[in-house]
N, C-alpha and C positions, 0 to 999 in steps of 0.2 A: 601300952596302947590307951588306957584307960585317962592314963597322967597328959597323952599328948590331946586327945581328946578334948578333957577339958578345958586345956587352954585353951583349944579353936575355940570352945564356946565360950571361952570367956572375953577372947579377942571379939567376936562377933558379938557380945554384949556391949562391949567397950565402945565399938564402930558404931552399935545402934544410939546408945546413949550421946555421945559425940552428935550426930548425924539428927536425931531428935532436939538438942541443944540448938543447934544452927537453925533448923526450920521452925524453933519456938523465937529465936532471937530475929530471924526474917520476918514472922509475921508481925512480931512487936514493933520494928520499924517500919515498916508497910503501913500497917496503924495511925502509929504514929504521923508517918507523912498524907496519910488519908485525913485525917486531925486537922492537921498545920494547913493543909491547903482548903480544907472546909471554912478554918476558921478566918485564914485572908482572903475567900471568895465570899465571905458573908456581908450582905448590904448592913451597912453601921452607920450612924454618926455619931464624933467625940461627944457633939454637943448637945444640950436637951434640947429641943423643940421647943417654943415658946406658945402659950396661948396668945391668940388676937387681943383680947385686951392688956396683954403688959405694957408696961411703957418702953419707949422707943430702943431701937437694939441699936449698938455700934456696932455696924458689919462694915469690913474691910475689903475694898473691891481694888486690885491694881495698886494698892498702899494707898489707896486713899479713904478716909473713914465718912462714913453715912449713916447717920441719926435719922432709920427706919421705925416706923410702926408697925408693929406684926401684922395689925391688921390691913396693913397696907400691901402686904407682900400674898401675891396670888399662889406659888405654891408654898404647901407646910414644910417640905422639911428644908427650908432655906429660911424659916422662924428660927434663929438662931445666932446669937453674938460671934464675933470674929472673922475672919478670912472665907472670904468666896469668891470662885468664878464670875458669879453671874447670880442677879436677883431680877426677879420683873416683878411690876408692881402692877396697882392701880387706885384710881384716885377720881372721886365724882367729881363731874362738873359743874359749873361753875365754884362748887363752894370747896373744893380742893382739898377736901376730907377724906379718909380711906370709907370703903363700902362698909356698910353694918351684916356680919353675916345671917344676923335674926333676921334683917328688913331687904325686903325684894323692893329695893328703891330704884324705880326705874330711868333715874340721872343719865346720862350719857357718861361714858368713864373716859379718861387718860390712861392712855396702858405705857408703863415706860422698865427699859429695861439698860440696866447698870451692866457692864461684864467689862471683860481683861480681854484686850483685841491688840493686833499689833500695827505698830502705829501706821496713820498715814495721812493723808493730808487735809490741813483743814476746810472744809466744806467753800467759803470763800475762794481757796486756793484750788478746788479741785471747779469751780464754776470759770476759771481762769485759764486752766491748764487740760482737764480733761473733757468737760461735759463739753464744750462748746463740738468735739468732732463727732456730738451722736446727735448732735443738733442739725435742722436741715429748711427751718420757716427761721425766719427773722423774728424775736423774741416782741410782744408785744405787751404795751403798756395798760392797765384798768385802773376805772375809777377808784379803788380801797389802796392805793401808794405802790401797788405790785406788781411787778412784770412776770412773764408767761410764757414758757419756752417751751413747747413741744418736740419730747423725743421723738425719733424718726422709726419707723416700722425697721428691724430686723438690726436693729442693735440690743444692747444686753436692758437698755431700759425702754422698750417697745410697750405702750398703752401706761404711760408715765407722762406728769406733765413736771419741768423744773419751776418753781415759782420762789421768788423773791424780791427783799426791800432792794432795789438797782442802786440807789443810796448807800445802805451800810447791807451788803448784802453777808458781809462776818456775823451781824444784829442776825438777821432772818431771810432761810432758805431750806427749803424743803423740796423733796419729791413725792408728788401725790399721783394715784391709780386716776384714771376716770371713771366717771360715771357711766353704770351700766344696767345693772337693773335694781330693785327695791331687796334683792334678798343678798347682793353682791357692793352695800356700798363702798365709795371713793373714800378714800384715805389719804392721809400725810402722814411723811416719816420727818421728824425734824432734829437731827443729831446734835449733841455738844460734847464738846471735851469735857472735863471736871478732874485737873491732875491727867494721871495716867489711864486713868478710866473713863469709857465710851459710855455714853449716855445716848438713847433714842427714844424718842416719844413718838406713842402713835394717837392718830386725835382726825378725828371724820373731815374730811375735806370741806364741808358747808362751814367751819367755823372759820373758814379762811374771809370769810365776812366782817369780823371782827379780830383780826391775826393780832393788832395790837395786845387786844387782852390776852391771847395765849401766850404772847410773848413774858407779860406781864406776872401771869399767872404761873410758866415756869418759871419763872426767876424768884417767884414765891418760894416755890418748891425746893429750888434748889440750897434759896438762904437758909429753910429750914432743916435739911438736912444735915449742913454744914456744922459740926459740934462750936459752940462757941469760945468767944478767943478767954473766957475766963478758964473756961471747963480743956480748954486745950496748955493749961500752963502749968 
């Protein structure tokens, strides 16, 4: 009895030991996947962050490259070389220089934003083919070269006016909010391609006064951007 005995208890040593193994090896991968998933749910970037004064980054929008200055780029952690969604900037007016973060210079700004959108038509083509059925006055002509087409109440661009060159209206076309009150002002949206990548500028609708220099002014913008054809070879 003594003999058979011991074995139960050594059986029931054996089953604990076993049985302690398995729930040490459970908890180690439990662990372990509590680990791995802490460590891909953690907010990261590959790349450093760049201080405002460095010189200009190559960031990659849609495959196409953009020679930014950090200090031009309104959120931080989009200060940073290579592949992006999407950057928005800003840029004072008239002298098309990025903001000084020491100086509260009170410029009027350019806000513009770069991202990867899928494709669609170009803004000429879409004044051809679609605005015209949200349209519902006869589009009127003003003394500064530009005509004037008011969306119609209870479509998707309702308290929108379309404005552009009727000329080259490819050149220049915009949708601007109206005027409303001094704490809510009118805007302009004025879109371009650049490659594969969507470009909008946003810029207070009183400059449509002199649109020519905005016109002007982004095309500055843009030349600079553009890495040069030495530095591209």
């Amino acid at each position: 009895m003594t003999v058979l005995a011991g074995g139960y208890h050594l059986r029931r040593v054996r089953r604990a030991s076993v049985f302690a193994l398995f729930a040490l090896l459970f908890v180690v991968i439990a662990g372990l996947a509590v680990a791995l998933m802490a460590y891909l749910l953690a907010p990261r970037w590959p790349e450093q962050v760049e201080a405002v004064e460095a010189p200009p980054l190559p960031i990659v929008v849609a495959g196409v490259v953009f020679n930014v200055p950090p200090a031009a780029i309104r959120i931080a952690v989009q200060r940073r070389a290579g592949p992006q969604e999407r950057i928005d900037l800003a840029y004072l007016w008239p002298k098309l220089t990025p903001p000084d973060p020491h100086d509260a210079d009170p410029s009027p700004r350019l806000f513009v934003t770069v991202e990867t959108v899928q494709a669609s038509l170009p803004a000429a083509e879409r004044l051809k083919s679609i605005y015209p059925r949200y349209i519902d006055e006869q589009p009127a002509s003003d003394g500064r070269g530009l005509t004037t087409a008011p969306f119609a109440d209870g479509t998707p661009y309702r308290g929108e006016d379309l404005v552009y060159d009727a000329a080259a209206p490819e050149r220049f076309l915009v949708r601007c909010t109206r005027p409303r009150t001094e704490l809510t002002p009118a805007t302009c949206l004025y879109e371009r391609a650049i490659g594969a990548a969507a470009v909008t500028f946003r810029f207070p609708r009183e400059w449509l006064d002199d649109w020519r220099a905005v016109v002007d002014g982004i095309d500055q913008l843009v030349e600079g951007w553009r890495p040069s054809a030495a530095a591209r070879r």
